[in-house]
C-alpha positions, 0 to 999 in steps of 0.5 A: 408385523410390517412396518411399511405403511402404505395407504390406500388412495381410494380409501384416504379419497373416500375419507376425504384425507390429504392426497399429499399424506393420505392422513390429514382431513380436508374438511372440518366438520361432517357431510351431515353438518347441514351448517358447516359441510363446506368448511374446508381446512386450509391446510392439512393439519398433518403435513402443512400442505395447502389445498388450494394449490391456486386462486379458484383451483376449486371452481373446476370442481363444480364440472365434477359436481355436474357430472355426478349429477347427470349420473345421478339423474340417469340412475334414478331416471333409469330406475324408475323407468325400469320399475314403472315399465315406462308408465309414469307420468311426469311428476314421478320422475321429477319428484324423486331426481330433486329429492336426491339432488337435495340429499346428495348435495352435501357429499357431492359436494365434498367428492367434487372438491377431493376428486378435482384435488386427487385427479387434477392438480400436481400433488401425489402421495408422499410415503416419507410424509405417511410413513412419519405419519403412521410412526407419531 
């Protein structure tokens, strides 16, 4: 058995875990959560660290949210018109887009915050904070 531990960052980034530990969550509750799927802890309950590394550090995440919904309305745009072979009408389009927005929102949500604090703020991954982890 291996005992170096190494975690994925894709995976603890599709978990929404701690980018420093890749172990703490960052959210309290579940995406389906309706009620509370924008808690967010304010610190990882692994390794202290603070997720907010800056007043408004998560404003930047609403151009990321932007972004997944521009992809997420070319894709379905796209479908459709693929499907329809360019044949429908208005209301085809828009129903099914704000559907998705809709249903999407929580998770886009989540994704925007965890990729803005992955991607664009100074914390990496820390293998002695893991290591102690996965030894607990």
């Amino acid at each position: 058995m291996c005992d170096l531990y190494e975690p994925s960052k894709g995976m603890a980034l599709l978990k929404c875990k701690c980018p420093q530990c890749q172990s703490g969550k960052m959210f309290t509750h579940p995406f389906y959560d309706l009620k509370n799927f924008t808690n967010m802890e304010a610190i990882c309950p692994v390794c202290k660290l603070k997720f907010e590394i800056e007043p408004g550090f998560f404003w930047g995440a609403m151009y990321v949210s932007y972004a997944f919904s521009v992809a997420l309305m070319l894709i379905i745009g796209g479908a459709i018109l693929l499907l329809s072979n360019g044949k429908a009408d208005f209301w085809t389009y828009i129903i099914p887009i704000i559907s998705s927005f809709i249903l999407f929102a929580p998770l886009s949500y989540r994704f925007s915050r965890v990729i803005m604090i992955y991607l664009f703020s100074p914390i990496r991954f820390n293998p002695d904070l893991a290591k102690k982890h996965a030894s607990l």
